[in-house]
N, C-alpha and C positions, 0 to 999 in steps of 0.2 A: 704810414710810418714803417721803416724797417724793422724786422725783425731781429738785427744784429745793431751791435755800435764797436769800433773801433778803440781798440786798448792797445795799449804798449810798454814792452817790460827793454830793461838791457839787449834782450836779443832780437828787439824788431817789433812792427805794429802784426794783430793780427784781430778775426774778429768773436766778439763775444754775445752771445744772446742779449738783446738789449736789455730786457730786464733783470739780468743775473746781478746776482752780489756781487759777487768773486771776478777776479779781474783777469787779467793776462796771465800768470805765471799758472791758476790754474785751467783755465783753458788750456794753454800746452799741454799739462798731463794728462787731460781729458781724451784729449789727440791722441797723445802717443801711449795711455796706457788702457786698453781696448781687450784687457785680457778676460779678466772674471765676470765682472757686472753687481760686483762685493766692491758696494761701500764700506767706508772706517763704521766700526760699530757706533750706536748713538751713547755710548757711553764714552768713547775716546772723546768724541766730539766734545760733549759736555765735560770732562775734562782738563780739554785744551781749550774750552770759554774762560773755564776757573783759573787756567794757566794765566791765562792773558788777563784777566781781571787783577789778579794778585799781583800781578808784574806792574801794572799803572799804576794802579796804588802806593807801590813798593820805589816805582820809579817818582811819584810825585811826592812821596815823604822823602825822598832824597834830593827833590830841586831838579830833578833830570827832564820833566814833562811836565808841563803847564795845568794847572787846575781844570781848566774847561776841556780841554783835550783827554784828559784821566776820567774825569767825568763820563763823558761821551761813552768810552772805551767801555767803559765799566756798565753803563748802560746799557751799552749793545750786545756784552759779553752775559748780563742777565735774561736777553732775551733770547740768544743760544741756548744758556741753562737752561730756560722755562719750556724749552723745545720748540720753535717757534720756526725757528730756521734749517731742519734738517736737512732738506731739498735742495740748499744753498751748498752740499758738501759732498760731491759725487765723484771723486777721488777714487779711483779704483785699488782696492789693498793691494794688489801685484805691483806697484809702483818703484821709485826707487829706494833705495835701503834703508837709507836715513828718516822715509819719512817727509822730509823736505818737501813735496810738495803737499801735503795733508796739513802742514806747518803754515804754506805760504795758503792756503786755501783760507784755514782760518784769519790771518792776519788781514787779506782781503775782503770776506766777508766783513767782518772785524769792522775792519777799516772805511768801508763804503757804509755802515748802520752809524759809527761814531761821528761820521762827517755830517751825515745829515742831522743829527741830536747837537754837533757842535755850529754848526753854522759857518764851518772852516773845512779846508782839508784836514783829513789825517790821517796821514802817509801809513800801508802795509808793515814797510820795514823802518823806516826812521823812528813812527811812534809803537805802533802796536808788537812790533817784535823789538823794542827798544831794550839793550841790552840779554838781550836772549840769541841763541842760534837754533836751528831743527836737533843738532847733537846733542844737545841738553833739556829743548822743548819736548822730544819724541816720548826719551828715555822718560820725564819726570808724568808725562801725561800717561805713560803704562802705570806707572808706579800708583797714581792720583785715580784714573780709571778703576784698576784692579783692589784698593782700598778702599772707595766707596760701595763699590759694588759686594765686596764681602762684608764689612759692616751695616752696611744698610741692608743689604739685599739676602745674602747667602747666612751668614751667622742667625739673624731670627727664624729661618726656618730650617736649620739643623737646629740650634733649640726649642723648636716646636715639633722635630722630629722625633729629638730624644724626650720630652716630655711626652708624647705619646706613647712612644714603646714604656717608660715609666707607670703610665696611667694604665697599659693592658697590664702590667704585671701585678696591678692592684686587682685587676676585673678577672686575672683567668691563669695568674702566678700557681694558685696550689695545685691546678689540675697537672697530673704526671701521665708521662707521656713514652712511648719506645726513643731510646739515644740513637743513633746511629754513628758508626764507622764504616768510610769505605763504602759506604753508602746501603752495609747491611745492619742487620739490628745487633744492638748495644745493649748496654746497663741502662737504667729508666733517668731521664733528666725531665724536671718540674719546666713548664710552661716558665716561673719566671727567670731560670736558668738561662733558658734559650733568649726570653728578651732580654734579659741585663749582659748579655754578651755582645747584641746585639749595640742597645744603647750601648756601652762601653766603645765599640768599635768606631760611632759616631761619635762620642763625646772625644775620644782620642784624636779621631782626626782632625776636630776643631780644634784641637790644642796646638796639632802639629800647623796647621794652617795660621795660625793665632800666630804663634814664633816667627814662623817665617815672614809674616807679616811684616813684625818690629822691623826688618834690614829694609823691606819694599818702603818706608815710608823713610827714610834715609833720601832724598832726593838729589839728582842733577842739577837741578836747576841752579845755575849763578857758574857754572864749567866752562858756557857758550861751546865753543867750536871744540877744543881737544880735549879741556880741562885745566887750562890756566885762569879762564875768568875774563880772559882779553874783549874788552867793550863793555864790557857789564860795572858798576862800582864791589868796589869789595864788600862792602857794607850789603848788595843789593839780596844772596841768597839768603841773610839771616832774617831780611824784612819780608823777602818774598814767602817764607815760611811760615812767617807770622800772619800774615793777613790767609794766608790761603787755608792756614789750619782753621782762623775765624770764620773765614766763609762757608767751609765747608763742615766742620763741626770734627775733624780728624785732626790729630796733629802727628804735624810735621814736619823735619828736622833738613837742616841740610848737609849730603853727605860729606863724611873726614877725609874722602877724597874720590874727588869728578872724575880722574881720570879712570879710575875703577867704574863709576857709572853711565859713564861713558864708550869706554873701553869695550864691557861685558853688559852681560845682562842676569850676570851667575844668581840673583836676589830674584828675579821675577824665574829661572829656569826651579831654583829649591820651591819658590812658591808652589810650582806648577807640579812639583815633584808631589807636593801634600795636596794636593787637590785629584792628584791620583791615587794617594791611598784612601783617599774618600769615595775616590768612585772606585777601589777594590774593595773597601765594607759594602759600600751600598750594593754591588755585584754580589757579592753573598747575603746579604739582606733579601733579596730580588728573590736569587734561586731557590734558597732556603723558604721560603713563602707559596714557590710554584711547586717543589716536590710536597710541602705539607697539603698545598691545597691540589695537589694530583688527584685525578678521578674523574665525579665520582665514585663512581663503582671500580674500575679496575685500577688504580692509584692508592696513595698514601691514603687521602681520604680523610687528615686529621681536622683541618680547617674548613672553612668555606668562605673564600675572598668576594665583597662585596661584588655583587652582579654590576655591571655596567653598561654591557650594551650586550647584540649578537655577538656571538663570538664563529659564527658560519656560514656563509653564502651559500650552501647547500646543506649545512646539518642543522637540520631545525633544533633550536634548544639547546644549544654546545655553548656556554661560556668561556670563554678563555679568560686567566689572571692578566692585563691587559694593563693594569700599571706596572705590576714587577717588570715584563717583558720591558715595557717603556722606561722603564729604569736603566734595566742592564744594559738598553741599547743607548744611554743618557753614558752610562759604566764607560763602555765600548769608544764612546765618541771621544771622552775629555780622555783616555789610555794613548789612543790615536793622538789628539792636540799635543800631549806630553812630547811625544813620541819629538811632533814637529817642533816645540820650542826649545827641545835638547839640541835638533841639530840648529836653530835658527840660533841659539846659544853660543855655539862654535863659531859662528860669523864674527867674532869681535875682531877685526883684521887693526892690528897697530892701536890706532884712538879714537875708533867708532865700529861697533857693532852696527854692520851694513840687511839684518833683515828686521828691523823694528816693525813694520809693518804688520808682517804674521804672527809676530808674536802677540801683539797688540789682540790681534782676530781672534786666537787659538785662546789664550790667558782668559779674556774677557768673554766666550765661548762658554769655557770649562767653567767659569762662575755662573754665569747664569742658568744653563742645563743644570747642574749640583743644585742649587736655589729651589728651580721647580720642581725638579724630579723628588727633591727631598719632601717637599710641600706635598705631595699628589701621594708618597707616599706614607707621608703622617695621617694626610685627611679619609684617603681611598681605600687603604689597605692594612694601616696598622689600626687605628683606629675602627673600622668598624669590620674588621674579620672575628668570625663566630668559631668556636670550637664544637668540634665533632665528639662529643663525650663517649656517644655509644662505641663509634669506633676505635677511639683512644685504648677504650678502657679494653676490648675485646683482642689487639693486637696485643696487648701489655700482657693480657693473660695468660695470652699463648707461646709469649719472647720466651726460647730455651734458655736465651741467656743469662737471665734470673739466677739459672746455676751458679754463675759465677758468687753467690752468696752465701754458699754451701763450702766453696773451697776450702777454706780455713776449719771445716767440720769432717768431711771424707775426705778431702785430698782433691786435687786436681782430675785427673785421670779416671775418677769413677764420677765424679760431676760432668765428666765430658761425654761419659757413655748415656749418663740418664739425659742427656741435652737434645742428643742424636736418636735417641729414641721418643721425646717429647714431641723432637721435629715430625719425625718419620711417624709416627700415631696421630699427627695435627693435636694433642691433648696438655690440658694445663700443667707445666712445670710441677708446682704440688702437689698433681697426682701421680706423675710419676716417682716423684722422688718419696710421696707416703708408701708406695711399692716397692722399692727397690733400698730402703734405709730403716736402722732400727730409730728414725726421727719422730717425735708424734706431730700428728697436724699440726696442734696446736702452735709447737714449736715453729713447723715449717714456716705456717702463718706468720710466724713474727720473723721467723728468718728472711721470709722472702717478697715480704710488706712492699710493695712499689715505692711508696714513698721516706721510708725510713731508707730504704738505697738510695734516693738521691742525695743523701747528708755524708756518707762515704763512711771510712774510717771502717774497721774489725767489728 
């Protein structure tokens, strides 16, 4: 038996691995796009099943495709969803702009699992892209991609990360600690100061991601080609909306105008914009982590992040903080993807943004790195890192800084002299200044309480 069988599109017969789904149109791209070895993500994929499943549905509540043939579609397009057929989809993301052939790939595959469920043909483009084009399919499968995967995927685990930094401030909130500016020593701030700045910074950027959310689910789909709708029924994007929001368990909407979503991508570029302020907190999450857990003998020395592995190929006994590092370089990556979906953003040339492709890569990327990295650092690092009490307490003692809580009593200028000499003697704040002030201990004590300075105020 041959290895190959013979297919044929508009532009001519050529041949296809005998067993493949996928017919002619993607074989060409196979051919001619030989760049990366980077298939469409399995999340696009899964996506553009849900595309095509909503669409048959949507197309046979409107009389436009036959019961048996919807059916089919619909069943085939579950066993995409279920994962079944990844391997069927080797589309290289370098392809061309639109997308188009990651579109006809599906429809293909689609189309050759629905024929055998139907017992009939059923055509790539007649049924399975019925009333749809790749201009409207591409656009609304980023859109459906990029919302599943941050509801399902990314969202519970930034609320399991801010729950965690919540849950250390219950375990290790009262212990007070040296501030830092500049990255020398400051006024004293409480352990749960440092995490609720922390959570805040995560809980903030789900918010921001959260909003930006609302326009991504505004959909293309029912635009077809420019954004007039031409082949599609008019009726087709309000029903396509409805079934897909069911299927999927998200809703909906269809955009107040295709040609904007078609056009641009400006809704998935602001997306992408908050999903780098996420990975600018989680970037200082990471490093803030690695200076406290510096050491430990000649570093900060405050913490001590769970052990994980060697952290030395030749230093026996060296740990390295080994999820922050994997963090910031998680930080690093989705800052980079930004970088790319702003310029792939500019591509909107006339009535189609020509690089959907990478955007699709980089978008769907930056969600799922964010997801892990957040996970690894709620489970690894916030959660079971230990406080260094003794050291805490021994740096706290000796911060000149403390001075600064005397100013409002001597003045600025004579607080700064006994700071400069607390430093230069290496000796406790207190006792210089019971030396050089008519203060009594007692007072100083209360004056210069570590923890009654984290509350501020005179």
């Amino acid at each position: 038996m041959s290895q190959f069988r013979t297919e044929s599109d508009s532009m001519g017969e050529l041949q296809v691995p005998a067993n493949a789904l996928y017919q002619a149109q993607t074989q060409r791209a196979i051919n001619n796009f030989k760049i990366s070895g980077l298939a469409m993500p399995k999340q696009f994929i899964t996506a553009l099943a849900y595309i095509k499943q909503a669409a048959a549905q949507s197309n046979a509540t409107l009389g436009h495709l036959s019961q048996g043939k919807a059916k089919a579609i619909e069943q085939a397009c579950q066993e995409v969803i279920d994962g079944k057929h990844f391997s069927e989809f080797p589309v290289d993301v370098f392809q061309t702009g639109s997308g188009t052939s990651s579109n006809m790939n599906a429809n293909e595959v689609i189309a050759t699992l629905a024929s055998q469920f139907a017992g009939e043909t059923v055509h790539p483009n007649d049924d399975v892209n019925m009333g749809q084009s790749s201009n409207d399919v591409i656009p609304t499968a980023i859109a459906v991609s990029s919302a599943i995967n941050i509801i399902y995927e990314l969202f519970p685990k930034l609320d399991k990360l801010s729950q965690s930094l919540q849950n250390k401030q219950a375990e290790v909130g009262h212990i007070v600690k040296t501030g830092r500016t500049h990255l020398m020593d400051a006024m004293p701030v409480s352990f749960a100061q440092t995490l609720a700045a922390w959570q805040l910074q995560v809980d903030h950027a789900m918010a921001g991601i959260r909003q930006a959310l609302e326009r991504v689910c505004e959909l293309a789909q029912g635009g077809t080609a420019v954004g007039t709708g031409i082949n599609a029924d008019p009726a087709f994007a309000g029903e396509f909306c409805q079934h897909l929001s069911e299927n999927v368990g998200i809703r909906f909407s269809p955009s107040k105008n295709f040609f904007y979503n078609i056009g641009s991508q400006d809704a998935i570029v602001a997306l992408s914009g908050q999903l780098k302020v996420l990975a600018v907190a989680q970037m200082k999450i990471a490093n803030d982590l690695r200076w406290m857990n510096s050491g430990p003998l000649a570093g900060l020395g405050e913490i001590e992040l769970e052990a994980l592995q060697p952290g030395s190929s030749i230093m026996p006994g060296k740990v390295n903080p080994v999820i922050p590092e994997a963090a910031a370089m998680v930080s690093a990556q989705v800052i980079g993807n930004d970088a790319t979906i702003t310029v792939a953003g500019q591509a909107g040339n006339f009535e189609l943004n020509v690089m959907l492709p990478v955007i699709a890569l980089n978008i769907l990327q930056s969600i799922e790195l964010l997801a892990n990295s957040s996970e690894a650092l709620a489970d690894k690092a916030i959660a079971s890192f230990k406080v260094n009490q003794s050291n805490v307490d021994k740096a706290l003692a000796k911060n000149p800084i403390l001075v600064t809580a005397l100013n409002p009593v001597i003045g600025y200028s004579k607080a700064a002299k006994i700071a400069k000499l607390a430093y230069q003697e290496g000796r406790p704040i207190i006792d210089v200044a019971a030396e050089h002030t008519d203060i009594s201990r007692e007072e100083l004590s209360e004056l210069l309480n570590p923890a009654k300075l984290t509350q501020g105020g005179l």
